[in-house]
N, C-alpha and C positions, 0 to 999 in steps of 0.2 A: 541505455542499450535496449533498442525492440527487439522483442521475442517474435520470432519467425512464425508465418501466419502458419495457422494450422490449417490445412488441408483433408477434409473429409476425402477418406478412402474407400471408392466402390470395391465388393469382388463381384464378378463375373462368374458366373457358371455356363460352361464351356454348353452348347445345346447339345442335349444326349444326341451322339448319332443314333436315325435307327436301324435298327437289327433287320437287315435284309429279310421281311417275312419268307419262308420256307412255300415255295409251291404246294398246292394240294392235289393230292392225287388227282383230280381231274381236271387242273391247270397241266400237270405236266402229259396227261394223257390227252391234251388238246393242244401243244407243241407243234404238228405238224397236221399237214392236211394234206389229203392225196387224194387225186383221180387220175382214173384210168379214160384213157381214151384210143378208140380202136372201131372198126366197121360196124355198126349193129349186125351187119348178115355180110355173108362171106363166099363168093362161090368159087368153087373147086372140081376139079378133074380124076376124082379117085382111080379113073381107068387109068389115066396117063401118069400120074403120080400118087404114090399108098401116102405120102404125108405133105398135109396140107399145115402151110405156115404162114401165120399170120401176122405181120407190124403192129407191138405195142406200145403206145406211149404211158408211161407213171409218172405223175407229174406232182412232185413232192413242194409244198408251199411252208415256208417257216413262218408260224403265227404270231412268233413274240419278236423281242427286241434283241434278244439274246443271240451268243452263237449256239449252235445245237450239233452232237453228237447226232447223226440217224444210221441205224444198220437195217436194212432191209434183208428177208429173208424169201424165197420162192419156195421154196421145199416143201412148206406148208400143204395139208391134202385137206378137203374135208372130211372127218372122221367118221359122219352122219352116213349109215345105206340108203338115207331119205334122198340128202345130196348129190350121192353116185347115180341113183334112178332116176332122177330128174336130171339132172344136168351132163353125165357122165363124166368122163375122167379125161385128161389132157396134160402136156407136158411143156412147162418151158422151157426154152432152148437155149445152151452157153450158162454163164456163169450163175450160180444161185442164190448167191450172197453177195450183199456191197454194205460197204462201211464208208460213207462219207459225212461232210462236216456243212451245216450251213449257216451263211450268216443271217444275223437280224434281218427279218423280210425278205428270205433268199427265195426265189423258186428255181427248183432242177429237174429238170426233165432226161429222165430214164428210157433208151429206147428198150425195148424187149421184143422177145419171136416169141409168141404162143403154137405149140405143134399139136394137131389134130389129126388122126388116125381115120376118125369116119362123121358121116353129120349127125347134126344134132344140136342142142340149145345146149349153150357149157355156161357157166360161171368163170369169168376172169377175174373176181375181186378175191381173189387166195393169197397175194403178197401179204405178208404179215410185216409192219412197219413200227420198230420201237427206236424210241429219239431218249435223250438226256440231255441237259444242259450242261454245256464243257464243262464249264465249275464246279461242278457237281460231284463228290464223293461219292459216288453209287458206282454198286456192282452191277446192279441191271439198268437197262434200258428199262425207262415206259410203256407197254404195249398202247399204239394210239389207234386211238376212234378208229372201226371201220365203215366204213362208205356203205352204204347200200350194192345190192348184189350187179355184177356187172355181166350181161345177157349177152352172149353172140351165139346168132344161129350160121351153123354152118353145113351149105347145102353144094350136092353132089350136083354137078352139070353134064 
């Protein structure tokens, strides 16, 4: 009677999956990218109309692969009296808040009304824009990068 061949037995170890590394704060503070785009100079009729309103574009770009949480806020003032003297004060028009979702590589474009009371050089880069990654456990948003300061001069006719 032959004894049954003996067979060497491999084990296997399974390849550790790896642990999805955790973003770092300025991974996820680099989530989204924005510019504004809008007239450099603006001219207006303050005799014929007290408020002068301008067409904004926010042009929101998803930088990862991910989908992404974004809430945009307008509300935002700058805090600085440096700020208000140099650029003065301005308001945007309609809704102040949005909450939307974008996909890996989305870009969305935001129309907005900037309202102007008199002329002058203003700052339109005040949208403050924080993202999350859907998956993501977190109570806050990321505050992301802000852009360089966004000039429009707005002159009486």
């Amino acid at each position: 009677q032959e004894l049954p061949e003996t067979v060497l037995l491999k084990f296997f170890r399974p390849e550790s999956t790896p642990v999805p590394a955790r973003p770092t704060p300025e991974q996820l503070s680099n989530l989204i990218k924005t510019s504004l785009h809008y007239p450099e100079s603006f001219n207006h009729s303050f005799h014929q109309k007290s408020l002068c309103l301008v067409p904004v574009t926010l042009l929101l770009s998803n930088c990862s692969q991910a989908v992404v949480d974004v809430m945009i806020d307008l509300r935002h003032k700058p805090t600085s009296s440096e700020a208000l003297e140099v650029h003065g004060s301005f308001t945007w028009l309609g809704q102040t808040q949005y909450k939307l979702q974008l996909k890996g590589q989305e870009v969305y474009s935001l129309q907005l009304k900037a309202c102007f009371v008199h002329t002058g050089v203003y700052n339109l880069g005040t949208p403050r824009v924080f993202a999350k990654l859907v998956d993501q456990v977190t109570l806050f948003e990321t505050s992301q990068q802000n852009s360089m300061p966004a000039l429009i001069i707005i002159n009486n006719i």
